[in-house]
N, CA, C and O atoms as a Tripos MOL2 file, in Angstrom:
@<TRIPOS>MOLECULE
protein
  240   239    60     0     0
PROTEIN
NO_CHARGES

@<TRIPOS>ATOM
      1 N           2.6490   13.3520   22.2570 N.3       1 UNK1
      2 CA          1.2590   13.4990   22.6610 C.3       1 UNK1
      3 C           0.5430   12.2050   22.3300 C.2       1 UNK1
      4 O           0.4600   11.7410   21.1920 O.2       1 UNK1
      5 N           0.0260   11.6570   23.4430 N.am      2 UNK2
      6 CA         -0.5770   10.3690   23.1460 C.3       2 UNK2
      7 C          -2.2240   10.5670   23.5490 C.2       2 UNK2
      8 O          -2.7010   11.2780   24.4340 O.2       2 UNK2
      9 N          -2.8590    9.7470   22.6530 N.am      3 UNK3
     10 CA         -4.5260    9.6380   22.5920 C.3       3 UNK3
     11 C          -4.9270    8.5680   22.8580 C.2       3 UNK3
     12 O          -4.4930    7.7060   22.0940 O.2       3 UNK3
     13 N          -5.6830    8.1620   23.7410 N.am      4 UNK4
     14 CA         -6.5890    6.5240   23.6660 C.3       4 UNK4
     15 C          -7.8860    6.6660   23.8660 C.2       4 UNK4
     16 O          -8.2760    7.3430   24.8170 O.2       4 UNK4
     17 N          -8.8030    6.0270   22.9710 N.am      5 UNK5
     18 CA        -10.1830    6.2890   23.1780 C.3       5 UNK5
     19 C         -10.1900    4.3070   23.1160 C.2       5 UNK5
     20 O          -9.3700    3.3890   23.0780 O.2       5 UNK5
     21 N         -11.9680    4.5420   23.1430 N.am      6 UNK6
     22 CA        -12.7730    3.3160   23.1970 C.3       6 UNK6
     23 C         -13.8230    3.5800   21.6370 C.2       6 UNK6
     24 O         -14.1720    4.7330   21.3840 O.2       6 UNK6
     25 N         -14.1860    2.5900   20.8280 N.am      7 UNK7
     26 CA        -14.6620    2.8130   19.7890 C.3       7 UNK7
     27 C         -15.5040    1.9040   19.6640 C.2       7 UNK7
     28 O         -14.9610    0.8490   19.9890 O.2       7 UNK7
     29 N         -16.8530    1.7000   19.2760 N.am      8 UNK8
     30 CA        -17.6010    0.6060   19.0190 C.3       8 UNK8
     31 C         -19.2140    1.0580   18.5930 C.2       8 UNK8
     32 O         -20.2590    1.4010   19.1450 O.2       8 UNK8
     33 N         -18.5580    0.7640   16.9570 N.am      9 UNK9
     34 CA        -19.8460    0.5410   16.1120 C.3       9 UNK9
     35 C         -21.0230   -0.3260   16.1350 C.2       9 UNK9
     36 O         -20.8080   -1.4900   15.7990 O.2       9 UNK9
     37 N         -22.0050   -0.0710   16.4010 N.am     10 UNK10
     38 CA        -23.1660   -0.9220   16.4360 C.3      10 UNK10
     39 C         -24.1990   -0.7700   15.5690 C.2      10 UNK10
     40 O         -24.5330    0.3820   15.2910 O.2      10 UNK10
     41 N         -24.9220   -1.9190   14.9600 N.am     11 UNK11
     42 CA        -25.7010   -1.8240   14.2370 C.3      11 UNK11
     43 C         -27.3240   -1.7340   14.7120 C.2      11 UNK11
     44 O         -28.0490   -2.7200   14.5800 O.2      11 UNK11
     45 N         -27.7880   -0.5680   15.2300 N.am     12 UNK12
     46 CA        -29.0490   -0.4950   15.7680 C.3      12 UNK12
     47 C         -30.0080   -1.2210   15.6800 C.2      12 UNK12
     48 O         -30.6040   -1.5430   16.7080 O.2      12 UNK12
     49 N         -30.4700   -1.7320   14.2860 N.am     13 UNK13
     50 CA        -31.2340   -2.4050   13.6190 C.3      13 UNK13
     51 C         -31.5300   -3.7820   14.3020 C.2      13 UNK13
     52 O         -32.4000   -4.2570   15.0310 O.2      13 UNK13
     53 N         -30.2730   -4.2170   13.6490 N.am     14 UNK14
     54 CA        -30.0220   -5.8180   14.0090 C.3      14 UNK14
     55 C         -29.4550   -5.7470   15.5500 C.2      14 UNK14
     56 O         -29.4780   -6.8350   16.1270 O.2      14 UNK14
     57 N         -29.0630   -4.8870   16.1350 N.am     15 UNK15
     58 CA        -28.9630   -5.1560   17.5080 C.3      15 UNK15
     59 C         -27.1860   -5.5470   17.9230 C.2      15 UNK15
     60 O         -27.1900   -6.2720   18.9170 O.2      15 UNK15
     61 N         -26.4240   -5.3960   17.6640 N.am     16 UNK16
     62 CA        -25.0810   -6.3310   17.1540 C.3      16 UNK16
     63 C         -24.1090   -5.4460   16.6190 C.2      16 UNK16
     64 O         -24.1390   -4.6400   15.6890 O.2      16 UNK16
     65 N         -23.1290   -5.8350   17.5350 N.am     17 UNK17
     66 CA        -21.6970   -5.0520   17.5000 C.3      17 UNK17
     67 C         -21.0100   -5.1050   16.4900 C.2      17 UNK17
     68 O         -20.6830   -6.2770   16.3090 O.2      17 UNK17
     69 N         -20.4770   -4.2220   15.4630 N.am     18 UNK18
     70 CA        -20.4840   -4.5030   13.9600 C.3      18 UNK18
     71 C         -18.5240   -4.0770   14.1000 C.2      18 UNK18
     72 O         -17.8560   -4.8830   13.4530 O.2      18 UNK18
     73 N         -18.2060   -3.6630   14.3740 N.am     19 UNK19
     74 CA        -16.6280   -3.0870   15.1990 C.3      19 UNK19
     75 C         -16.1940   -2.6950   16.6820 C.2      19 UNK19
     76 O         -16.8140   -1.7920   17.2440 O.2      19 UNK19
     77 N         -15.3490   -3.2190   17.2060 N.am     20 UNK20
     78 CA        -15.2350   -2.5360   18.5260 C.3      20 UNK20
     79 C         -13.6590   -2.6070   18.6590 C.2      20 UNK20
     80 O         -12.9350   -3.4250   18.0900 O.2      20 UNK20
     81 N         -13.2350   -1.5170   19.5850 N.am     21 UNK21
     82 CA        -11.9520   -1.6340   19.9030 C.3      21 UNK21
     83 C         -11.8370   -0.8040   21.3550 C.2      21 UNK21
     84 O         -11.8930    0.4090   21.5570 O.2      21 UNK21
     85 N         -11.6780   -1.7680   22.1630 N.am     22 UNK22
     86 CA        -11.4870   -0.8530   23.6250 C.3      22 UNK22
     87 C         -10.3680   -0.1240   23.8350 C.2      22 UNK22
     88 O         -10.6450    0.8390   24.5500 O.2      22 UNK22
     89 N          -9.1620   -0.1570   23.5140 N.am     23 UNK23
     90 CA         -7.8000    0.5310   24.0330 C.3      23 UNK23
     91 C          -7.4310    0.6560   22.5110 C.2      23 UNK23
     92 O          -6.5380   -0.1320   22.1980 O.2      23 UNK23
     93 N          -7.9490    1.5490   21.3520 N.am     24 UNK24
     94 CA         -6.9660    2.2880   20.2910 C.3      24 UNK24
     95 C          -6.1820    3.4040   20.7730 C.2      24 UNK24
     96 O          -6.7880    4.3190   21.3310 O.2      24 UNK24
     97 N          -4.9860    3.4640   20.6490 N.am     25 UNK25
     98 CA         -4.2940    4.1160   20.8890 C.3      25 UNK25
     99 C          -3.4010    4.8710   20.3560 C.2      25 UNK25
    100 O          -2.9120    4.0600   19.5690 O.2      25 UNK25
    101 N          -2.6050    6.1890   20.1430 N.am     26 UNK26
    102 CA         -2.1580    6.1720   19.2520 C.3      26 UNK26
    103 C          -1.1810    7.8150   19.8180 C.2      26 UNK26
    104 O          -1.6220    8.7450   20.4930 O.2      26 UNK26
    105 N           0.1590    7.6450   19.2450 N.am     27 UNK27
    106 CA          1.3740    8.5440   19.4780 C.3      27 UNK27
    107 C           1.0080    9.6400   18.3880 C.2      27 UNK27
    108 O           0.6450    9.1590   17.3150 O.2      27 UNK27
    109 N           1.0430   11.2940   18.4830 N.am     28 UNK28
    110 CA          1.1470   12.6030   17.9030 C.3      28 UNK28
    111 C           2.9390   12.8610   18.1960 C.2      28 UNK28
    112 O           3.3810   12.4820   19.2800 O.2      28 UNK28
    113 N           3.7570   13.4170   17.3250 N.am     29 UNK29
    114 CA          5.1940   13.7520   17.4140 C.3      29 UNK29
    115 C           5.2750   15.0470   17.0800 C.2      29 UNK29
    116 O           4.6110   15.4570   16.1280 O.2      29 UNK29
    117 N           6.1620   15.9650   17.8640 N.am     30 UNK30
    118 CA          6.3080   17.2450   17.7930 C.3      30 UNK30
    119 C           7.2640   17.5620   18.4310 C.2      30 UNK30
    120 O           7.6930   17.1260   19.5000 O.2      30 UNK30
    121 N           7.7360   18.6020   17.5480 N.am     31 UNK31
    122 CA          9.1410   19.1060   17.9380 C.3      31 UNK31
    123 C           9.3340   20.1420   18.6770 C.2      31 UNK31
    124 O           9.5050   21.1450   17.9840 O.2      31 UNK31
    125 N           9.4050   20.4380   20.4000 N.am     32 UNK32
    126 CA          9.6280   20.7640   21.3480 C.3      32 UNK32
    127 C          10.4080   22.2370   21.0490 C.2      32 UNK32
    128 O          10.2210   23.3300   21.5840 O.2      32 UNK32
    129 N          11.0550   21.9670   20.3230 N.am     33 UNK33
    130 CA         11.8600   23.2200   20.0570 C.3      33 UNK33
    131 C          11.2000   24.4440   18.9800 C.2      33 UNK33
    132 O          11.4650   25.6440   18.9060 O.2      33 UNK33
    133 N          10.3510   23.6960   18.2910 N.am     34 UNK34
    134 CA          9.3830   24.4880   16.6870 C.3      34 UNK34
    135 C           8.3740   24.9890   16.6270 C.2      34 UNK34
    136 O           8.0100   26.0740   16.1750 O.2      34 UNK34
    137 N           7.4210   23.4510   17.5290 N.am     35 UNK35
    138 CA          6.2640   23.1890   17.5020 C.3      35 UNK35
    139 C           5.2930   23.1450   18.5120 C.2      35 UNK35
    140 O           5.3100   22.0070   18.9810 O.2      35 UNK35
    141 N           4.4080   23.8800   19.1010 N.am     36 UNK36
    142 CA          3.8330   23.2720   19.9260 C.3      36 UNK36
    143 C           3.2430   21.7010   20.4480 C.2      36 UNK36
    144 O           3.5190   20.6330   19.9020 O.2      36 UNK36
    145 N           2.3100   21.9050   21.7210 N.am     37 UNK37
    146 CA          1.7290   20.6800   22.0300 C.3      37 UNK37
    147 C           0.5240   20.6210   20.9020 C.2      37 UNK37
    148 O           0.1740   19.4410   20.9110 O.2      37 UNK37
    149 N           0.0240   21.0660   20.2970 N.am     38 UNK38
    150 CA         -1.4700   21.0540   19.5700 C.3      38 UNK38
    151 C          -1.0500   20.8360   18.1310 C.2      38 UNK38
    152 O          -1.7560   20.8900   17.1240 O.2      38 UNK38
    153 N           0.3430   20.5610   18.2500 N.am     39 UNK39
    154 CA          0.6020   19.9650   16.6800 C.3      39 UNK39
    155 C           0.5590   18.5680   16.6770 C.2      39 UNK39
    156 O          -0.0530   17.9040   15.8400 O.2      39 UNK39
    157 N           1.4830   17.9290   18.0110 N.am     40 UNK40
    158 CA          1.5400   16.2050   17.8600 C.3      40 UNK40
    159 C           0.0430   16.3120   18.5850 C.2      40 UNK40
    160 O          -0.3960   15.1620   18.5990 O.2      40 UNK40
    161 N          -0.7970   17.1010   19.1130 N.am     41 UNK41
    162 CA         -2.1750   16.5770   19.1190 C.3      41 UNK41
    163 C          -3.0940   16.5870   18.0420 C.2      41 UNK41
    164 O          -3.8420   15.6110   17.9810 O.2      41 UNK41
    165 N          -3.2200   17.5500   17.0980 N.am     42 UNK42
    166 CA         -3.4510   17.3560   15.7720 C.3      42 UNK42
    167 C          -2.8560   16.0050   14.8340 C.2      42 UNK42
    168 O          -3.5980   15.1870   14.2910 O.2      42 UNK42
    169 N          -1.7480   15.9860   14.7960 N.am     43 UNK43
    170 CA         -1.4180   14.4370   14.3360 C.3      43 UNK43
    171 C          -2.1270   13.6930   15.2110 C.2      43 UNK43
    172 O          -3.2940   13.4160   14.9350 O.2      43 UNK43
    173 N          -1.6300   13.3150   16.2220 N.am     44 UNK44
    174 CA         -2.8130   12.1090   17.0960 C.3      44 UNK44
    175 C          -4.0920   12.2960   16.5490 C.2      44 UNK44
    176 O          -4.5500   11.7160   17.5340 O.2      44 UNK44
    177 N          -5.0800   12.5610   15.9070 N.am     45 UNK45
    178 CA         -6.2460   12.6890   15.9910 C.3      45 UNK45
    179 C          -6.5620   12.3910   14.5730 C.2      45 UNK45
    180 O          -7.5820   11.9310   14.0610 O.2      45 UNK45
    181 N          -5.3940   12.7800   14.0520 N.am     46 UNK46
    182 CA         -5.7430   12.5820   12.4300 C.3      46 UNK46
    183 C          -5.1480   11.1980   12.2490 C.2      46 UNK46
    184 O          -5.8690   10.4820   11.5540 O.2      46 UNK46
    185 N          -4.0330   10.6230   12.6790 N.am     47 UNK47
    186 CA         -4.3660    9.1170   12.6510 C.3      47 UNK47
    187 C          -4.6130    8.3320   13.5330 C.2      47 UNK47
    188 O          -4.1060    7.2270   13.7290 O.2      47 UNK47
    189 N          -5.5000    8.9300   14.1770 N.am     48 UNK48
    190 CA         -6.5960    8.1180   15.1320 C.3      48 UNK48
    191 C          -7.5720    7.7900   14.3250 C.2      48 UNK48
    192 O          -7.9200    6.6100   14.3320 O.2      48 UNK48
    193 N          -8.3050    8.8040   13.3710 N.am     49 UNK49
    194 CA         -9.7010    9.1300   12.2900 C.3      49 UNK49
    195 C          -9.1290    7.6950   11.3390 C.2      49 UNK49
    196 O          -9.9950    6.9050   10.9660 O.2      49 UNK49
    197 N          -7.8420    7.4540   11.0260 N.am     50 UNK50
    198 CA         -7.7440    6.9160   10.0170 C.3      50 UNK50
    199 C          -7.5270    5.6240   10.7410 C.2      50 UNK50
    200 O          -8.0940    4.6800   10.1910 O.2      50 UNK50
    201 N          -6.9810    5.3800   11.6280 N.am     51 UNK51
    202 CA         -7.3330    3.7440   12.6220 C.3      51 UNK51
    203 C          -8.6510    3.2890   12.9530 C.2      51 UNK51
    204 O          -8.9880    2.1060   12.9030 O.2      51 UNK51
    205 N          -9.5610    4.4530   13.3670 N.am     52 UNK52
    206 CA        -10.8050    3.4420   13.0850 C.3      52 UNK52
    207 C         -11.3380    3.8790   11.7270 C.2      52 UNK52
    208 O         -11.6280    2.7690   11.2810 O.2      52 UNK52
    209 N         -11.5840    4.5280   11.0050 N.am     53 UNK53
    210 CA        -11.8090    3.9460    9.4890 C.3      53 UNK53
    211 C         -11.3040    2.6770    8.9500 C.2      53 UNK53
    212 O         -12.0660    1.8480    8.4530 O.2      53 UNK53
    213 N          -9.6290    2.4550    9.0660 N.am     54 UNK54
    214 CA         -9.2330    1.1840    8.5940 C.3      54 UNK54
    215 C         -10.3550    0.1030    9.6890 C.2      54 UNK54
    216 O         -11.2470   -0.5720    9.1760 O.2      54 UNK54
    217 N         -10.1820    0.1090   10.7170 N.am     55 UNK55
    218 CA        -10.9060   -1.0160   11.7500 C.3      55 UNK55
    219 C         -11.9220   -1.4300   10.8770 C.2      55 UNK55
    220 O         -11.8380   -2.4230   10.1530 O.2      55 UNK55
    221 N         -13.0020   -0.5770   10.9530 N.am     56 UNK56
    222 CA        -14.1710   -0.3960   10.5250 C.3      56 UNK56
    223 C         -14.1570   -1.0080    9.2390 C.2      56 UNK56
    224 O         -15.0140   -1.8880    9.1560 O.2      56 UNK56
    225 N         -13.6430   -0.8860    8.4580 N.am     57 UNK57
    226 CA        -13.9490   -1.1070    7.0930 C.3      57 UNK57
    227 C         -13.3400   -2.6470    6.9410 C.2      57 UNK57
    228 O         -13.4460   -3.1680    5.8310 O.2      57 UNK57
    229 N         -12.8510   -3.2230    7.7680 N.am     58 UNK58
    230 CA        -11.9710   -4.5130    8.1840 C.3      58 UNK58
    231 C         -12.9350   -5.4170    8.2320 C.2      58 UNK58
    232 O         -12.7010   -6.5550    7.8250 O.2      58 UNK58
    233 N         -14.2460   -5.0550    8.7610 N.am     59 UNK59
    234 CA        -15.2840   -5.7800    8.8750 C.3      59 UNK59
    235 C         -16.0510   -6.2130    7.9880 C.2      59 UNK59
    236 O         -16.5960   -7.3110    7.8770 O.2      59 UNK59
    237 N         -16.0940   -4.8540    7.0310 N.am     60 UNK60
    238 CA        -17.5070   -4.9040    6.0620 C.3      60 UNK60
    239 C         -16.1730   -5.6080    4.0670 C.2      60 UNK60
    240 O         -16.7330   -5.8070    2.9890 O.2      60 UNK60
@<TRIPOS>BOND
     1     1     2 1
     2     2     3 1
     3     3     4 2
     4     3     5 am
     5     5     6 1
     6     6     7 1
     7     7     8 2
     8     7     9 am
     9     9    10 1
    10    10    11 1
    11    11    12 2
    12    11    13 am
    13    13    14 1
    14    14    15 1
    15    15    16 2
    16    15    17 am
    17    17    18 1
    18    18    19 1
    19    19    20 2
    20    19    21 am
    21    21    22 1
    22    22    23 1
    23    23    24 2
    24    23    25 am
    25    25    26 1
    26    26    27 1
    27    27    28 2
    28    27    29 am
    29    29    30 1
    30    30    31 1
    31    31    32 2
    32    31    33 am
    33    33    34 1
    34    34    35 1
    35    35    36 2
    36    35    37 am
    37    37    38 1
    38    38    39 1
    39    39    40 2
    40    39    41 am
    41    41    42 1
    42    42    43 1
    43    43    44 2
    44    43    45 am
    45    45    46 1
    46    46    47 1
    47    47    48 2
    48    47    49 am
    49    49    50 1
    50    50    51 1
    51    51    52 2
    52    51    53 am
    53    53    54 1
    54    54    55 1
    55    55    56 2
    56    55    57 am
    57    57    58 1
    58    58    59 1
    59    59    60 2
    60    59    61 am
    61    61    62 1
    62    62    63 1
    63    63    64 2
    64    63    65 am
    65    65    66 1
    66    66    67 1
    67    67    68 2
    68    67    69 am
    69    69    70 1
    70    70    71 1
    71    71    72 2
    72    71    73 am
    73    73    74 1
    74    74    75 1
    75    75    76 2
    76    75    77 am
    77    77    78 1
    78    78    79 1
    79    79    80 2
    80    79    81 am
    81    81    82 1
    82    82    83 1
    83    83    84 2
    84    83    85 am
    85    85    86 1
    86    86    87 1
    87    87    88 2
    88    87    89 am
    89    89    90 1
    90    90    91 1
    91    91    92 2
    92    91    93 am
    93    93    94 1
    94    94    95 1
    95    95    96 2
    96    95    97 am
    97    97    98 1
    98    98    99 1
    99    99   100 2
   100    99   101 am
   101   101   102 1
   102   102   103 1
   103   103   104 2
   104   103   105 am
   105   105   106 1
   106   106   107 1
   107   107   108 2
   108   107   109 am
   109   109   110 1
   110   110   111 1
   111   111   112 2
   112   111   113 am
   113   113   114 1
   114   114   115 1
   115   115   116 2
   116   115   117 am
   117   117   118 1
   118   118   119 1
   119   119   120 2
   120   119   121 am
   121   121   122 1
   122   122   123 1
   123   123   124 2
   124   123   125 am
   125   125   126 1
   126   126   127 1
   127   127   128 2
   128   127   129 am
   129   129   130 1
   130   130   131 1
   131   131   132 2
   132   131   133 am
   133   133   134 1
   134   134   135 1
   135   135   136 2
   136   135   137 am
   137   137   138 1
   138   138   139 1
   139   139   140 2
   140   139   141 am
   141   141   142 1
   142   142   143 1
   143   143   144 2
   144   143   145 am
   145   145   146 1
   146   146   147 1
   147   147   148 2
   148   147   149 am
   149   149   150 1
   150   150   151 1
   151   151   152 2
   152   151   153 am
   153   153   154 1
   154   154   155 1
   155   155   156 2
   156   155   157 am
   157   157   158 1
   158   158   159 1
   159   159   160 2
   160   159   161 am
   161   161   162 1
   162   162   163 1
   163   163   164 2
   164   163   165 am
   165   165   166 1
   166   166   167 1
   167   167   168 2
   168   167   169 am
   169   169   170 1
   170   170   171 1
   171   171   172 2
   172   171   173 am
   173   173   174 1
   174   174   175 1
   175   175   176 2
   176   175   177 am
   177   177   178 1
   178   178   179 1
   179   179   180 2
   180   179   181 am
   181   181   182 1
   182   182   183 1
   183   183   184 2
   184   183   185 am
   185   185   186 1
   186   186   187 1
   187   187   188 2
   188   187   189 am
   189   189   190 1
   190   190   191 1
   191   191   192 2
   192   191   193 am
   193   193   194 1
   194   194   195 1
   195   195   196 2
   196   195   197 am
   197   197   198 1
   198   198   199 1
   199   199   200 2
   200   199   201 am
   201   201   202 1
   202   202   203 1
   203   203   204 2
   204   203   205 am
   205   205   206 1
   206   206   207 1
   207   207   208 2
   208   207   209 am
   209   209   210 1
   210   210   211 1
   211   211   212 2
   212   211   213 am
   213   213   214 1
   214   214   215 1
   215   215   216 2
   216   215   217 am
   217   217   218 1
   218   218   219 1
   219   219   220 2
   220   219   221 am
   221   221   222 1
   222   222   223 1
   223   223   224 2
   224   223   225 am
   225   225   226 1
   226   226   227 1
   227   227   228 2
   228   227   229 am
   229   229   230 1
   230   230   231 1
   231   231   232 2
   232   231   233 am
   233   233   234 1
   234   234   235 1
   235   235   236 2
   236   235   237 am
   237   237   238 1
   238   238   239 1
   239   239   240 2
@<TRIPOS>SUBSTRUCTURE
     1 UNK1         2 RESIDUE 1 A UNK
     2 UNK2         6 RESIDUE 1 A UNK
     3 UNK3        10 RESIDUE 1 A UNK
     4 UNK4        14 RESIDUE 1 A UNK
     5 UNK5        18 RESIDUE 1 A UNK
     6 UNK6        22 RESIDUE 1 A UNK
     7 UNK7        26 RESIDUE 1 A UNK
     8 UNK8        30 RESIDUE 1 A UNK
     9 UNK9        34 RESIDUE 1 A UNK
    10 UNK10       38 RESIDUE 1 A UNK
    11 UNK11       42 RESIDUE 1 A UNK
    12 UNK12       46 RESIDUE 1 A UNK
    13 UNK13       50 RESIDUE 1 A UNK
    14 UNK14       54 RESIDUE 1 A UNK
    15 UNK15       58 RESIDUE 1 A UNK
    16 UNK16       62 RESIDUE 1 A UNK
    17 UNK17       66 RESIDUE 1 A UNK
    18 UNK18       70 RESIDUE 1 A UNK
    19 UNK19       74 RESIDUE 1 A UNK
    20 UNK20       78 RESIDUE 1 A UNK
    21 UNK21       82 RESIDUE 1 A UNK
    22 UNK22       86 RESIDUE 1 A UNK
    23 UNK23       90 RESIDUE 1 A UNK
    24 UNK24       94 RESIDUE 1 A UNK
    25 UNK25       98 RESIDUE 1 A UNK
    26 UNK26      102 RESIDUE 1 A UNK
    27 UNK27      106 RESIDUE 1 A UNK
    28 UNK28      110 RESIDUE 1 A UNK
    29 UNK29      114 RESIDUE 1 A UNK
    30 UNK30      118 RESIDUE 1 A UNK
    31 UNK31      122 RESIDUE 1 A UNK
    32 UNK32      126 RESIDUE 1 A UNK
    33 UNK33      130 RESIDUE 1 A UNK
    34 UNK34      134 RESIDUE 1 A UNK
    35 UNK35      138 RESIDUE 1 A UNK
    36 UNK36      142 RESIDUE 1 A UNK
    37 UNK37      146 RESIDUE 1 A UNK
    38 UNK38      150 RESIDUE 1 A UNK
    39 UNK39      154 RESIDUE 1 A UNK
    40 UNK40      158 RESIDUE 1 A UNK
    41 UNK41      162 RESIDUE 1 A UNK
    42 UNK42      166 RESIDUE 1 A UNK
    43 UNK43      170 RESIDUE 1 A UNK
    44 UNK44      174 RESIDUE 1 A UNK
    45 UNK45      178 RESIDUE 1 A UNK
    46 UNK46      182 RESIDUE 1 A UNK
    47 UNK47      186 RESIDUE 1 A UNK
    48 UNK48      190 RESIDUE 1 A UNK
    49 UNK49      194 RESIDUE 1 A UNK
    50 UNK50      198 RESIDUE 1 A UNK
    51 UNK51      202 RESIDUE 1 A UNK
    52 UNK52      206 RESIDUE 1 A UNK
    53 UNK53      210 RESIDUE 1 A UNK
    54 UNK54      214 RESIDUE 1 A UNK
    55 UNK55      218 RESIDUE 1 A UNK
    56 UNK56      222 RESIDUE 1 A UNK
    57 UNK57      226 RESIDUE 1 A UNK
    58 UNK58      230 RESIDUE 1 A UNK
    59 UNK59      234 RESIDUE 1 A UNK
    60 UNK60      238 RESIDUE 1 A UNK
């Protein structure tokens, strides 16, 4: 199960793009035989949360 979003933090204030990432992307794995589809989509999502946190914090 694969996820791709677009992400981009801005700083309202000052006006100015503070993180951005157009194509994060990211693979969920699940076992066909065990597991449903909403498990490797649950993984996808949970280290998606943690790819842009790392991004993000890359900056500051």
């Amino acid at each position: 199960m694969g996820i791709q979003v677009q992400v981009e933090f801005i700083d309202t204030v000052e006006d100015m793009v503070l993180w951005d990432n157009s194509s994060l992307g990211i693979q969920g794995q699940y076992s066909e035989e065990s597991e449903g589809e909403e498990v490797g989509r649950a993984e996808a999502i949970l280290l998606l949360v943690q790819r842009i946190v790392d991004g993000a914090q890359s900056n500051w």
